[in-house]
C-alpha positions, 0 to 999 in steps of 0.5 A: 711347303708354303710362303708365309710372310708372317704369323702373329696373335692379336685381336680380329680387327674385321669381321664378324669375329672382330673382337675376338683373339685370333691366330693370324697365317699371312701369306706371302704373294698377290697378283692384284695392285689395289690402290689402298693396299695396306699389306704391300710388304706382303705382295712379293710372292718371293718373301717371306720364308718357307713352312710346312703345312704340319709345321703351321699347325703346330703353331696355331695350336701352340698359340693356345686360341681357337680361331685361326684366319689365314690371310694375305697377300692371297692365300689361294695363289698358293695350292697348298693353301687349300690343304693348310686349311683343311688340316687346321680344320682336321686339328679343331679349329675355327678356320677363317680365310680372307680372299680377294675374290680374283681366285677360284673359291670352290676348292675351299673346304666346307667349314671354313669361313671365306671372307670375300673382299670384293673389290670396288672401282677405287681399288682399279682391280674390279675387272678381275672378280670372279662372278662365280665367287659371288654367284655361290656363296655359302651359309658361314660365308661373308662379304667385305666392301672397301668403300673409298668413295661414294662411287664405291658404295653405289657399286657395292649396292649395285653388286647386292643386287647383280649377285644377289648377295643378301639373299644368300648370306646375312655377313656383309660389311662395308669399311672404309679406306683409311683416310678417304672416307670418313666414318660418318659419311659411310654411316650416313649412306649406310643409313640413307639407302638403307643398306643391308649390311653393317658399317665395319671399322678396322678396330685394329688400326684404331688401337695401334695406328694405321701403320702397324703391322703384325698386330 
């Protein structure tokens, strides 16, 4: 069985499949307290209800969209998460997970694509990245920053860098903190150093609000 705080059909607002309709698995339960946490209803690892892995798969496929990503709260907090995703694997479809990048990435079945959140000073949650996340990535992996500051786009090239980032994949986005940095400025250090990566809007606040949930 695993805890999910909610299950939804909406438009990707994030990554490369931003754009696309997706079948979204919410997980319940997160170790981590960033700063900007915009899912905080998710946290409580006690909410939300109880599905089985079969049951889950059914509604993805009953939703009639090929891509699923299994989100959070954090997914690999929850064991049988793993086994979640290699059954959406199993029934044929695309399978995206979004990971903070605190738990132990190995496991994740090949074929799915792990969307790594990498977490900056502003969050107050950097001391608890696995180096060897990013130390491993895959070819279909990606890499997200939430930049909240200047100090956390410096970090994000200097983490480029340690872990070689681009030379193993080609995914890799910077968003901004609803609110503490504005879109042109993000562009403009995007294009001053040069960045290898893309700038990244959540398309999914800009049409229902910040605050919407479920969409």
């Amino acid at each position: 069985m695993i805890r999910v705080f909610e299950t939804f059909s909406s438009l990707q607002g994030e990554s490369s499949f931003a754009g696309q309709r997706c079948f979204f698995i919410r997980l319940s339960g997160c170790r981590l307290r960033c700063a900007w946490c915009d899912t905080l209803p998710a946290q409580p690892h006690d909410c939300g209800k109880e599905y089985s892995v079969e049951a889950l798969v059914d509604m993805a496929l009953a939703s009639g969209i090929p891509v699923v990503e299994v989100t959070g709260g954090e997914p690999l907090e929850q064991p049988e998460s793993v086994n979640l995703l290699q059954k959406l694997l199993d029934a044929g479809l695309q399978v995206l997970l979004e990971t903070n990048g605190a738990e132990d990435a190995s496991r994740v079945p090949e074929g799915v694509v792990r969307i790594f959140d990498y977490k900056l000073p502003s969050s107050r949650m950097e001391s608890l990245m696995l180096p060897a996340n990013f130390r491993s990535l895959r070819k279909l992996d990606e890499v997200k920053f939430v930049i909240g500051s200047r100090e956390d786009f410096d970090r994000a090239r200097e983490v480029e860098t340690l872990y070689a980032i681009p030379e193993q994949v080609n995914k890799i986005f910077y968003s901004p903190v609803w609110g503490a940095v504005t879109f042109a400025e993000l562009a403009q250090w995007i294009m001053e150093s040069k960045a290898p990566g893309r700038m990244q809007l959540q398309m999914h606040k800009l049409i229902w609000g910040a605050d919407a949930t479920g969409v």
